[in-house]
LOBA-45450 format. One record per residue (C-alpha): x, y, z; residue in three letters; residue number from 1. Coordinates in steps of 0.02 Angstrom, whole numbers, plus 50000, padded with zeros to 5 digits. Example, Ala and Ser with C-alpha at 12.3 -4.5 7.8 and 13.67 -1.06 7.14 Angstrom:
! residues 2
- 50615	49775	50390	ALA	1;
- 50684	49947	50357	SER	2;
END
This chain:
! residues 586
- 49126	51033	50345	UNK	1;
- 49297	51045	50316	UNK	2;
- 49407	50877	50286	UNK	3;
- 49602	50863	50318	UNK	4;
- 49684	50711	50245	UNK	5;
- 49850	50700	50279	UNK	6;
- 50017	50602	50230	UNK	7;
- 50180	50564	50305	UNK	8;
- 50276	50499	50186	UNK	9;
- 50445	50404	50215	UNK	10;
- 50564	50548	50087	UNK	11;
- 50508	50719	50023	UNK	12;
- 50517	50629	49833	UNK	13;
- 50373	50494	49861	UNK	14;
- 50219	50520	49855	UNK	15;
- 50059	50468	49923	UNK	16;
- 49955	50351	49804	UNK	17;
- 49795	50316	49940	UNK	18;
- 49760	50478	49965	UNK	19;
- 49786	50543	49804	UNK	20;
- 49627	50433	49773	UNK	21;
- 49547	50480	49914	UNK	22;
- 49523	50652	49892	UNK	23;
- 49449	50632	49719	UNK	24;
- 49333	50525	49786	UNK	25;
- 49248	50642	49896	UNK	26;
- 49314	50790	49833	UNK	27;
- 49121	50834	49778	UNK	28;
- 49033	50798	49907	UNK	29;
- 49119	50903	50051	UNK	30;
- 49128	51115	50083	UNK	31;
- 49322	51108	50098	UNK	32;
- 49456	50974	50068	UNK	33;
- 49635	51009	50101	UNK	34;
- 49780	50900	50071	UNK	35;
- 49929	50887	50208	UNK	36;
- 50075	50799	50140	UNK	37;
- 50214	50784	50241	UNK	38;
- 50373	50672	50274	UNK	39;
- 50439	50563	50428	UNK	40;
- 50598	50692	50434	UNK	41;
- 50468	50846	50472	UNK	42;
- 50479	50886	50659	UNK	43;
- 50308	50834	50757	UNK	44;
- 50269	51016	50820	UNK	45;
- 50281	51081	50607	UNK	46;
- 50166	50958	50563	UNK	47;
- 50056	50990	50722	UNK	48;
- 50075	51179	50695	UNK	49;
- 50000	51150	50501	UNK	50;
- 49869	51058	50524	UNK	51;
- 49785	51164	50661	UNK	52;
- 49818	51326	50548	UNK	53;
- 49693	51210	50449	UNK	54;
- 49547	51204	50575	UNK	55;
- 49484	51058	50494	UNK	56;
- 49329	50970	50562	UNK	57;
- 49405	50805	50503	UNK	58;
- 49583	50748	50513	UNK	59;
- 49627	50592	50432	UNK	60;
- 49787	50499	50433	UNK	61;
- 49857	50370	50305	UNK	62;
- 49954	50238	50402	UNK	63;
- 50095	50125	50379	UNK	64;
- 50220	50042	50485	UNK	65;
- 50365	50207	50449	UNK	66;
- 50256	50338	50524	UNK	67;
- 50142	50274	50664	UNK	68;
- 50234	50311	50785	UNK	69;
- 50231	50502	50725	UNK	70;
- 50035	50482	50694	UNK	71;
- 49995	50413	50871	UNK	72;
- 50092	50558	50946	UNK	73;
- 50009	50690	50819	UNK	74;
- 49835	50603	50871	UNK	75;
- 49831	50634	51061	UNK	76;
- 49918	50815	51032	UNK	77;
- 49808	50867	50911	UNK	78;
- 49641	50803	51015	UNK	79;
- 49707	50925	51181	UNK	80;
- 49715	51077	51077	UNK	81;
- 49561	51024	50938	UNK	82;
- 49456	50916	51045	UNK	83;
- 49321	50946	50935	UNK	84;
- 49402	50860	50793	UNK	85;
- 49357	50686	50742	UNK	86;
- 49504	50598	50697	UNK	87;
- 49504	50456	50556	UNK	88;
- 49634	50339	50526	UNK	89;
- 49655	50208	50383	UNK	90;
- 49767	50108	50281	UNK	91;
- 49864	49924	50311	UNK	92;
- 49947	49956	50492	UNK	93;
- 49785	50014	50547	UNK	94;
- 49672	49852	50482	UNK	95;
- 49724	49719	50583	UNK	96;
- 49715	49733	50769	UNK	97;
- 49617	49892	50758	UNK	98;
- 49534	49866	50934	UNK	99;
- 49676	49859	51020	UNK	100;
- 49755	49987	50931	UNK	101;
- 49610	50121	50961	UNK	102;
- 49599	50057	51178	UNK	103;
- 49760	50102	51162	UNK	104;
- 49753	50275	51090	UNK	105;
- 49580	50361	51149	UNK	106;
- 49626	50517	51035	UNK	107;
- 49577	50406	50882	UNK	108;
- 49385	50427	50859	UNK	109;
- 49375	50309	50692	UNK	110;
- 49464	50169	50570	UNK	111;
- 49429	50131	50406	UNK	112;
- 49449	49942	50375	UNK	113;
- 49533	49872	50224	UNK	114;
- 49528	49970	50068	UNK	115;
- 49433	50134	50086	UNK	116;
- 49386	50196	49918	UNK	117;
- 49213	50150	49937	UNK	118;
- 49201	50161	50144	UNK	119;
- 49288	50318	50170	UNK	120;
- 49141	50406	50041	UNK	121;
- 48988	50342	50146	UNK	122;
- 49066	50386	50302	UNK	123;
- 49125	50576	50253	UNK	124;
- 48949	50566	50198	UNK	125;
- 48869	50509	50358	UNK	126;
- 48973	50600	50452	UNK	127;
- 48936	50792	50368	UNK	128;
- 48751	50749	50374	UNK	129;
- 48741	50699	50569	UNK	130;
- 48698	50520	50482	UNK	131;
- 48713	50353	50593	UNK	132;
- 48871	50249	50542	UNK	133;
- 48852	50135	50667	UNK	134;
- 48793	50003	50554	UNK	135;
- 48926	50069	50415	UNK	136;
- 49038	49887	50363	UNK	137;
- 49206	49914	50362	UNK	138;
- 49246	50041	50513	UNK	139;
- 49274	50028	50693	UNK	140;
- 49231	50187	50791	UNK	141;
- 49206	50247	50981	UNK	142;
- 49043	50283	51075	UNK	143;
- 49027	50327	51250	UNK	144;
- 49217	50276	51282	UNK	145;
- 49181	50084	51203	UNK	146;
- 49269	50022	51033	UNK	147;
- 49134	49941	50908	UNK	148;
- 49231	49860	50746	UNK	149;
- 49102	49824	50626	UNK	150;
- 49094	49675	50497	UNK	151;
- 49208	49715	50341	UNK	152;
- 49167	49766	50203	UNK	153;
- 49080	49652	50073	UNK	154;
- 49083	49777	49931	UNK	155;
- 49252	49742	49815	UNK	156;
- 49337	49878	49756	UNK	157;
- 49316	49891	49554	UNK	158;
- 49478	49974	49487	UNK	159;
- 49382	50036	49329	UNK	160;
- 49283	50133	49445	UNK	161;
- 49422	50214	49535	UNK	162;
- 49450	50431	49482	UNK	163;
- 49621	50422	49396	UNK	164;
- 49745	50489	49584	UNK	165;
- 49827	50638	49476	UNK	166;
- 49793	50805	49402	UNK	167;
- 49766	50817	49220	UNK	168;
- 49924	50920	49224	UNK	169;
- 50062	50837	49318	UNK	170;
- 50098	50965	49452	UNK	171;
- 50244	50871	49562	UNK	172;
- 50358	50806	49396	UNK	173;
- 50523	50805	49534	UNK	174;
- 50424	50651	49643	UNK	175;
- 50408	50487	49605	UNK	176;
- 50224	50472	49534	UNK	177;
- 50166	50281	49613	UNK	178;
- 50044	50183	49505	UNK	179;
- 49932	50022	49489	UNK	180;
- 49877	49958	49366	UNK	181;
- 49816	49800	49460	UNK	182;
- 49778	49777	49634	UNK	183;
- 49823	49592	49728	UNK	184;
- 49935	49446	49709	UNK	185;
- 49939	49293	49630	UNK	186;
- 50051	49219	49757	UNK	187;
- 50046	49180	49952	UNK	188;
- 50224	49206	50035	UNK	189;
- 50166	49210	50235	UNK	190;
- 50277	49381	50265	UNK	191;
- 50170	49489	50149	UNK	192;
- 50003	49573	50182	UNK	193;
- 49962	49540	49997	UNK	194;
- 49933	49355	50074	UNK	195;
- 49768	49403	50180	UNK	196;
- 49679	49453	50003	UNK	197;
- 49623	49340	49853	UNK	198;
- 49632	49349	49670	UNK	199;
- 49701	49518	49552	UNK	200;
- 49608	49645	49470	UNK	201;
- 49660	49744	49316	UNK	202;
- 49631	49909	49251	UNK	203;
- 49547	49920	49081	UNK	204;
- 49703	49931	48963	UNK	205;
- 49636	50054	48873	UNK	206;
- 49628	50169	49028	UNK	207;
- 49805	50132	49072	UNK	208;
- 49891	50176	48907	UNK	209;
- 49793	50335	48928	UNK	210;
- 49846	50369	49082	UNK	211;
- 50008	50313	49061	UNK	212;
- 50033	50435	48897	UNK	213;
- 49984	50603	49038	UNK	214;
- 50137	50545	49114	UNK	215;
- 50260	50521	48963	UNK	216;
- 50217	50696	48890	UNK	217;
- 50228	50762	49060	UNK	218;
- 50404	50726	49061	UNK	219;
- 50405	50644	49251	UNK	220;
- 50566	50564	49309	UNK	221;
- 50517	50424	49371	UNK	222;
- 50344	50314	49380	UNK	223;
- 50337	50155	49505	UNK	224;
- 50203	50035	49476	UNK	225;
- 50152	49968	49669	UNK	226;
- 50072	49806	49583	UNK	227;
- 50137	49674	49698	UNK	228;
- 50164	49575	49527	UNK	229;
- 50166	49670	49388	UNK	230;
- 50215	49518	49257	UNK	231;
- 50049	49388	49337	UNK	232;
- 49966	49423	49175	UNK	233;
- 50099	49409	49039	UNK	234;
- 49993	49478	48898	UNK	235;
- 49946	49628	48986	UNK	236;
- 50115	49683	49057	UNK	237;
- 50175	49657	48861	UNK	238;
- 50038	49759	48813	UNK	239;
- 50098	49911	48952	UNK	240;
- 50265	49896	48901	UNK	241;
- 50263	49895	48724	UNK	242;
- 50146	50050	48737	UNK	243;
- 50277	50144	48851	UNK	244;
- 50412	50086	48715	UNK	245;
- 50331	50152	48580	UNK	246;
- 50289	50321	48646	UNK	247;
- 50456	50340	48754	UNK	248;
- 50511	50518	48737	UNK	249;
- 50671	50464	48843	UNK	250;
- 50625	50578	48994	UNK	251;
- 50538	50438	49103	UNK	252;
- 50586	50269	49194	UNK	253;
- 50460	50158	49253	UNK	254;
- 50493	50015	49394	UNK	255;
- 50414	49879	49399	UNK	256;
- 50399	49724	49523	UNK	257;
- 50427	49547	49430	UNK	258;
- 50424	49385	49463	UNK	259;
- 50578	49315	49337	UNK	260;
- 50534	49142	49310	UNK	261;
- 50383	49204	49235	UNK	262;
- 50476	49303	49102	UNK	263;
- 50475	49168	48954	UNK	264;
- 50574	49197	48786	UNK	265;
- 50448	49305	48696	UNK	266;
- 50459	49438	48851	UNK	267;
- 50656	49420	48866	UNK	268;
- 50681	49447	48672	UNK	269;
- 50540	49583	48689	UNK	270;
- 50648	49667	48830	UNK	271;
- 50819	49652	48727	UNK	272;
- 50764	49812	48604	UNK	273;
- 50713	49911	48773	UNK	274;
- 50790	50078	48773	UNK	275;
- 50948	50112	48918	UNK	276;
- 50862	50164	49077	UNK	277;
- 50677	50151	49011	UNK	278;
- 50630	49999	49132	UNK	279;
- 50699	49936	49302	UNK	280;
- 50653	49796	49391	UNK	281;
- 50627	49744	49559	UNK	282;
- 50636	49556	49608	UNK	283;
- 50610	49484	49764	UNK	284;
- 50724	49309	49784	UNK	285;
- 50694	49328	49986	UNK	286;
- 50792	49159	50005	UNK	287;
- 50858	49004	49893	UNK	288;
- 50827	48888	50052	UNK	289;
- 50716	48769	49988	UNK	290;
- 50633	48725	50164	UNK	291;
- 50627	48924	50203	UNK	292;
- 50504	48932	50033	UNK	293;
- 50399	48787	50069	UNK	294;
- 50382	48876	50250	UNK	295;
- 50338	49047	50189	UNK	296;
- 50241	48947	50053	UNK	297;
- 50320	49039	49890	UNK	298;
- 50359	48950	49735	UNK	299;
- 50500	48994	49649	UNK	300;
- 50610	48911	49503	UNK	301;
- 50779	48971	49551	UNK	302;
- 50858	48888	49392	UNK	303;
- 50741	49003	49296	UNK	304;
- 50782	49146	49373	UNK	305;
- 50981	49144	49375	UNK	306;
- 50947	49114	49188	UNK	307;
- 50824	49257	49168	UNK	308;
- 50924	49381	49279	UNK	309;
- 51095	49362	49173	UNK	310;
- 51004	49375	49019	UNK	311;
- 50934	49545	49060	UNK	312;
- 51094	49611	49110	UNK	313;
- 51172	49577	48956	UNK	314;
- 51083	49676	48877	UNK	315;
- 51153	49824	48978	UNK	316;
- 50998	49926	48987	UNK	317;
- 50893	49870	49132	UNK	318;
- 50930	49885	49306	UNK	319;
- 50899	49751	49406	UNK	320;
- 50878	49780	49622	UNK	321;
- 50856	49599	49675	UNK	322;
- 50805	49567	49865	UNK	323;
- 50830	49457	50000	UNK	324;
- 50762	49434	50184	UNK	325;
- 50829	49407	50341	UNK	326;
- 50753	49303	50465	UNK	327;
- 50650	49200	50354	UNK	328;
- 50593	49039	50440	UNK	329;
- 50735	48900	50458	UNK	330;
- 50862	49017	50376	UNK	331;
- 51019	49042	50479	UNK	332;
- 51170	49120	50473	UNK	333;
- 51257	49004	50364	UNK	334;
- 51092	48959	50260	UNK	335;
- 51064	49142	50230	UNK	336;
- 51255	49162	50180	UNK	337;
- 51219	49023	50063	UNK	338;
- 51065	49130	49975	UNK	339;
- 51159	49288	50003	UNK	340;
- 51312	49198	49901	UNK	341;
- 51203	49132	49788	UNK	342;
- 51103	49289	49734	UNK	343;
- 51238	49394	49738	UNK	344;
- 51350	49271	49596	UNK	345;
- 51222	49365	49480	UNK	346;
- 51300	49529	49513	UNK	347;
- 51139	49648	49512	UNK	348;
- 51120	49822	49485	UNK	349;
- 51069	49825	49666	UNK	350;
- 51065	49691	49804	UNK	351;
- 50933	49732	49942	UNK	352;
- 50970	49632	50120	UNK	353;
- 50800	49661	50195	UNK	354;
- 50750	49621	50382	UNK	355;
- 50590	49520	50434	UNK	356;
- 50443	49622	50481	UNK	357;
- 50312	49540	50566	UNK	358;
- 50165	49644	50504	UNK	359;
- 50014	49642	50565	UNK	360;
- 49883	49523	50484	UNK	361;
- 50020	49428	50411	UNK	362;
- 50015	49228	50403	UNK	363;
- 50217	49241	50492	UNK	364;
- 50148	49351	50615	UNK	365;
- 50011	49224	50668	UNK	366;
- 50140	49064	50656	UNK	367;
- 50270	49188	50764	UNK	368;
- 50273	49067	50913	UNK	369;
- 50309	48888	50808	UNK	370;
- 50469	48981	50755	UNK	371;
- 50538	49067	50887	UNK	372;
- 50506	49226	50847	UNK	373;
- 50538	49394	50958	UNK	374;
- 50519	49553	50898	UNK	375;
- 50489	49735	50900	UNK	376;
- 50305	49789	50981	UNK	377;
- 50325	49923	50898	UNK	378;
- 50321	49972	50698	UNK	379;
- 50397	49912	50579	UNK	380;
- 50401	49759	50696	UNK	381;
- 50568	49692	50668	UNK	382;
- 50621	49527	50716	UNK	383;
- 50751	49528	50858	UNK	384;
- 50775	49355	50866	UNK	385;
- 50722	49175	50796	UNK	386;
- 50734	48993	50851	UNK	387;
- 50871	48982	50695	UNK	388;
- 50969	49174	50733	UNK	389;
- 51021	49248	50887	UNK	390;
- 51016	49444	50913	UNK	391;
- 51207	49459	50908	UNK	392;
- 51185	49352	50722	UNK	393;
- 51053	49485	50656	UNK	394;
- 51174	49637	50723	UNK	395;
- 51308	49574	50635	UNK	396;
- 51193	49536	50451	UNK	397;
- 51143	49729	50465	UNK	398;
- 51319	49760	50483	UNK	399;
- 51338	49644	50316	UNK	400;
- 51211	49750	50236	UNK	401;
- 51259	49910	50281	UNK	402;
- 51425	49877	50177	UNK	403;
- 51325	49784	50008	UNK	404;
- 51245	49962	50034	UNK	405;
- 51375	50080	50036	UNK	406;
- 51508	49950	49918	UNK	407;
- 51405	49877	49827	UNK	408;
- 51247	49970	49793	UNK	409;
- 51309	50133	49777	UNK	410;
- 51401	50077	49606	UNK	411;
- 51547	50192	49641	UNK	412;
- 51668	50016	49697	UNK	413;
- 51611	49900	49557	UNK	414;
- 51779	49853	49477	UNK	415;
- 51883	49852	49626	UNK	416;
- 51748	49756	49747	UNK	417;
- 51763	49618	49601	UNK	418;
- 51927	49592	49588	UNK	419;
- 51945	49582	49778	UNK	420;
- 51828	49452	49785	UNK	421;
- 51870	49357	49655	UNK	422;
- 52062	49329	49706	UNK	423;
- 52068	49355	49875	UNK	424;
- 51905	49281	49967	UNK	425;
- 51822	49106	49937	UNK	426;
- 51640	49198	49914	UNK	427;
- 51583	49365	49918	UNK	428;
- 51457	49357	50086	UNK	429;
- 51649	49333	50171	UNK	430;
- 51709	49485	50087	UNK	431;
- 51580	49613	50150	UNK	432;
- 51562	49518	50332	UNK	433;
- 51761	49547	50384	UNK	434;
- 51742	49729	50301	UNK	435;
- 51600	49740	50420	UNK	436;
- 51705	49657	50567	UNK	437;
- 51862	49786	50509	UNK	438;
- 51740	49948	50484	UNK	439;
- 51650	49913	50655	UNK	440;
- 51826	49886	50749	UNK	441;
- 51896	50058	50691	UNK	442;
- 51731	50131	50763	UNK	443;
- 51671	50194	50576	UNK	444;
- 51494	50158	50613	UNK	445;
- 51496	50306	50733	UNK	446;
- 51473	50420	50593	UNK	447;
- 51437	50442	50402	UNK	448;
- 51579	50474	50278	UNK	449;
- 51597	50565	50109	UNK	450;
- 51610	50472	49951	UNK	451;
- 51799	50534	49940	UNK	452;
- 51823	50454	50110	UNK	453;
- 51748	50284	50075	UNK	454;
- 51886	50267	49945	UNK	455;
- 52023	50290	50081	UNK	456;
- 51932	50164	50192	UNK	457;
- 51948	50038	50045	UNK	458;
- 52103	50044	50042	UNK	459;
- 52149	50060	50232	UNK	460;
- 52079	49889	50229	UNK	461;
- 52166	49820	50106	UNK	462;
- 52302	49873	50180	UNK	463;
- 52259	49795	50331	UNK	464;
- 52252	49639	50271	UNK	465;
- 52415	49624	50200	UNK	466;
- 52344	49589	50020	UNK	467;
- 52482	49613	49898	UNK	468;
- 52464	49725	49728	UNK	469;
- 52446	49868	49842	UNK	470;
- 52481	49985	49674	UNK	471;
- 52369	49912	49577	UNK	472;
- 52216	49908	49678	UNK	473;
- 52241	50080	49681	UNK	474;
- 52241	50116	49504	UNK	475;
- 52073	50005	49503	UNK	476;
- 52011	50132	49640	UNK	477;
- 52063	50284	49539	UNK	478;
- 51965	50187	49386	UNK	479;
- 51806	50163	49494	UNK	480;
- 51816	50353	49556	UNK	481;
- 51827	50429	49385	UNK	482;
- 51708	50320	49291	UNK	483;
- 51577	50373	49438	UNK	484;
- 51633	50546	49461	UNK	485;
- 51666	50698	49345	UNK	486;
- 51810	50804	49409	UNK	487;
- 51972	50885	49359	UNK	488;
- 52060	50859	49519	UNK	489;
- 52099	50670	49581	UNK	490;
- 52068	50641	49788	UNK	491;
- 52267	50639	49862	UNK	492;
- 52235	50438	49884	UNK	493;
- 52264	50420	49689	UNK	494;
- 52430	50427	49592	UNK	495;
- 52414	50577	49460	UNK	496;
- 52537	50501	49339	UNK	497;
- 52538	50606	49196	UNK	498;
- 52705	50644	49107	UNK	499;
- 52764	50792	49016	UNK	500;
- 52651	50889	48906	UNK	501;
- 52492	50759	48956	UNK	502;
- 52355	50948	48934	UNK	503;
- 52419	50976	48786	UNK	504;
- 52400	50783	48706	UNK	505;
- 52227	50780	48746	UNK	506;
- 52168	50949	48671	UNK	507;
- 52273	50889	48530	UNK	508;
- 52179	50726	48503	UNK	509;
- 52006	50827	48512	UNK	510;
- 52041	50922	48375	UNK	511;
- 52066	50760	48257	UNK	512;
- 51892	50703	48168	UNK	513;
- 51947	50541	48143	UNK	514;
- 51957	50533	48342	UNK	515;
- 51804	50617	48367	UNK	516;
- 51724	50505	48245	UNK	517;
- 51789	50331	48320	UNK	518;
- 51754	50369	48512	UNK	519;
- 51641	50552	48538	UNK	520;
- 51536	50551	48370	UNK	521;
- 51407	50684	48455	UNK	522;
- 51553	50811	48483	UNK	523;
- 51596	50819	48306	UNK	524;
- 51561	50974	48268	UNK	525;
- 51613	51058	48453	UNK	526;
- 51777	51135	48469	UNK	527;
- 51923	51051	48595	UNK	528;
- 51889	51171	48722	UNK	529;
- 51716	51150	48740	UNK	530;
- 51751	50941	48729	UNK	531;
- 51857	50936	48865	UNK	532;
- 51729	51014	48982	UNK	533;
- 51628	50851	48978	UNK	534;
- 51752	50742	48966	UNK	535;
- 51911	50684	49047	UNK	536;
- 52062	50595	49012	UNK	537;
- 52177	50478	49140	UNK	538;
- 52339	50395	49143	UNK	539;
- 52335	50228	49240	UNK	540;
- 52493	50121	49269	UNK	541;
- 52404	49971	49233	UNK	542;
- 52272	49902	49105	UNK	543;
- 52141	49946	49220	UNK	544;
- 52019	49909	49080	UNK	545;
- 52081	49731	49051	UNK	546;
- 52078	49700	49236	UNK	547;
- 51894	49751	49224	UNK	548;
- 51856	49621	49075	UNK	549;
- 51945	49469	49170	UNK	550;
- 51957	49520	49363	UNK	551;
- 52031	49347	49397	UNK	552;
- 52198	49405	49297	UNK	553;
- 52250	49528	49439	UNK	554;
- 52381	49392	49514	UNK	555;
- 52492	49381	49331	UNK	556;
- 52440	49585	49296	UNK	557;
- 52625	49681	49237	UNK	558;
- 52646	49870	49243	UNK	559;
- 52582	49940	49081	UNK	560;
- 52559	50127	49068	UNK	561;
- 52381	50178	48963	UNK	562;
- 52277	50293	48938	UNK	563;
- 52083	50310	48962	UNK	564;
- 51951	50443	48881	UNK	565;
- 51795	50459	49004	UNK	566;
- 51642	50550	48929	UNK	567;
- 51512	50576	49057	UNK	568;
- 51379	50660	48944	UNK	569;
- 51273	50520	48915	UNK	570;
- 51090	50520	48883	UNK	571;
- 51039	50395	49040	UNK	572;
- 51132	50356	49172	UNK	573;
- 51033	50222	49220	UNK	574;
- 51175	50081	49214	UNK	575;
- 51349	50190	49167	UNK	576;
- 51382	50344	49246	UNK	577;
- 51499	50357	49110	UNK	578;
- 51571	50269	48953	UNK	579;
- 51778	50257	48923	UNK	580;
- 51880	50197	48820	UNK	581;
- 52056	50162	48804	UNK	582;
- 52159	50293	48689	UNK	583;
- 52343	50323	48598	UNK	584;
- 52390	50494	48642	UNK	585;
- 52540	50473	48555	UNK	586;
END
């Protein structure tokens, strides 16, 4: 018997944890396994075309709400050309409603319930031996053209038991390698599938440094821990992270979902001596309405968290993505502005403006009605509308969001996006909105535009609105481009205003020690002319760097002609895309 699992993943770079532990599961116990990963962007017909070139007597497909739309089209294809084929689905867009999910696709012989590592097994095994499953827990299956769903599971998945999900030898280092090392949530917020399951289970630690360790002297980029709360036992997420610490060989950066009121002193000092770019975190506000958290029942201090958030980022070496939902129960356009304003004061790393989802099995999803919900039948089942925002409200939020994501997120506006804001608008949730309102009227959203480009549209607004300092929001542009960007040749939307022999000053100033000593100490033994390969120097008309430091002095700023040294060789990138400083050419 020959067995087919298969992944659509949402980008070419993740990577599939489920059936990763899947197919060492049952690896043993079948003639032929073969592993199918894929992404959304793949055309239907390629992925059709591959997995029939597979003849496998078993296709299964790992479901989520970003690719069953693909799967339920690849189903009914595949069963006209392999009718033969049984056809197994599983994973959490598949567990709830799973009846009316399979009457409505007859291509799909079977479902695995819930969490598979111990149903998928018996069934592969019942199924190669011509064995009755009928009374298997956990799976809902076809006979004679009827849909049985069977009682779930009792058995509870022991995550000691589980095969570690990777080769001994790390053969995908470019991907982002996912990881748990516990499964579950402590908490109960009503919009998260997390809420339908009790308790949290932990991996031995003793198994997780080890594992853990494969993946440091591997040398992978990047390694995401999925647990929904990775801090809910503070003694063991110490424990992980002082282990990474210690044997950090400065290749790898490992995320990590927190709740930050939980993060007391001890963990926040702990965190101070963390290495640039060895941890990021991910932490999920949602909303600072305090009647939108008692609805969506999630406790959260706030307080704590502003305090714990501005900590971490002065230390400079931890980025911080922060998140917030749209569409949350009794949160409307101006109460979301209010969280949006709110969350955003603390001037993240990243700001995420998420959009409801009413999954299935979710509490949200079963309260829909009391709040007015309409939304999407189909995945990811966005909300369209609520009894607090209209549909014209939400258009005009992803509107909001799409320019936090391209001015805000991206990094590349930083300095000039905070000035702005801080002079010329009364909060920064105004800012982005009438850039939204200015973008959409020019017809902008129409079509994507290079980074060079974005810069221009900047300004065009500014413009627009009349704002004076014209020049010097320019220079502040220029600043943002060239701390973000490595080039020897400015975009024609900046002032190049070097004077007279400007070349010949800076190879001059490379070839002093005491320079070289005070600003690029690892270049001290490298001639000019290899230095100014990685580096680059910049006349500005104004104290661009001052401007930076106190944003709110841009209305008193006076012309002042200086000069900044940008190296972009640093070892992680992971906050600065470049360190500068200003210099005396003279």
């Amino acid at each position: 018997m020959k067995v087919m699992l298969v992944a659509l993943n949402a980008k070419y770079i993740h990577t599939n944890l489920a059936i990763k532990y899947l197919e060492k599961t049952i690896d043993k116990q079948v003639d032929s396994l073969v592993i199918g990963e894929y992404t959304i962007n793949h055309s239907t017909d390629y992925i059709l075309a591959e997995i029939y070139k597979q003849k496998p007597d078993i296709i299964c497909f790992s479901c989520y709400i970003w690719n069953m739309g693909m799967i339920h089209y690849l189903c009914r294809t595949l069963k006209k050309v392999m009718p033969e084929a049984i056809i197994v689905l599983g994973g959490p867009e598949v567990s709830y409603g799973t009846k009316a999910l399979m009457e409505e696709n007859d291509a799909i012989d079977m479902v695995v319930i819930g969490e598979g590592e111990i149903i998928f097994p018996s069934l592969i095994k019942l199924l190669d031996s011509d064995g009755d499953y009928s009374q298997l827990e956990g799976i809902a299956y076809r006979a004679r053209g009827v849909v049985y769903v069977n009682p779930p599971s009792a058995a509870v998945v022991e995550l000691d038991q589980l095969p570690f999900p990777y080769n001994e030898s790390i053969d995908e280092p470019d991907k982002i390698i996912y990881y748990e090392s516990s499964r579950g949530c402590p908490f109960n917020c009503q919009y998260c599938l997390s809420s339908a399951q009790q308790g949290v289970r932990f991996l031995p630690i003793a198994r997780v440094k080890k594992e853990l360790r494969l993946f440091l002297d591997s040398g992978v980029k990047q390694v995401k821990f999925v647990d929904r709360t990775f801090n809910a036992n503070k003694k063991y997420a110490m424990e992980i992270m002082s282990f990474i610490m210690e044997n950090n060989r400065g290749l790898t950066n490992f995320h990590f979902e927190v709740t930050a009121d939980l993060l007391d002193d001890e963990m926040l000092d702990f965190l101070k001596v963390a290495p640039v770019g060895l941890f990021q975190f991910e932490i999920g506000v949602q909303s600072t309405n305090p009647e939108t958290l008692k609805a969506i029942d999630r406790k959260m201090d706030f307080e704590r968290l502003k305090e714990v958030v501005k900590r971490i980022a002065s230390y400079r070496s931890i980025h911080q993505h922060l998140d917030l939902i749209v569409g949350l129960p009794y949160e409307d356009y101006f109460s979301f502005r209010k969280s949006f304003n709110e969350v955003f004061s603390l001037r993240p790393e990243k700001l995420q403006v998420g959009f409801l989802k009413l999954l299935k099995g979710s509490g949200l999803r079963a309260e829909a009605q009391n709040y007015g919900y309409v939304y999407s039948d189909y995945p990811p089942y966005d909300i369209l509308e609520s009894s607090c925002l209209s549909y014209g409200e939400l258009l005009r939020l992803r509107g909001v969001e799409e320019m936090v994501e391209i001015y805000w997120n991206s990094g590349f506006f930083t300095t000039s996006i905070e000035v702005i804001i801080s002079n010329l608008y009364s909060n920064a949730f105004s800012f982005f909105e009438a850039l939204w309102k200015y973008w959409e009227k020019q017809g902008y959203h129409h079509s994507s535009h290079n980074k060079n480009r974005l810069y221009e549209i900047l300004f065009e607004y500014y413009q627009h609105k009349g704002f004076s300092f014209q020049a010097v929001i320019l220079e502040l542009l220029k600043f943002d481009y060239l701390r973000n960007t490595k080039t020897a040749t400015l975009p024609s939307l900046f002032v190049n205003c070097t004077e007279g022999d400007f070349k010949n000053k800076c190879h001059e100033f490379l070839q002093k020690p005491e320079n070289l000593h005070r600003f690029l100490p690892k270049y001290i033994d490298q001639p000019a002319k290899q230095i100014i390969k990685k580096v680059h120097f910049q006349q500005f008309l104004y104290d661009v760097m001052a401007l930076e430091a106190d944003p709110k002095s841009f209305m008193g700023v006076e012309g002042k002609r200086t000069t900044l040294l940008f190296d972009y060789e640093l070892e992680n990138k992971a906050i600065d895309f470049s360190k500068y400083y200003q210099v005396d050419l003279s």
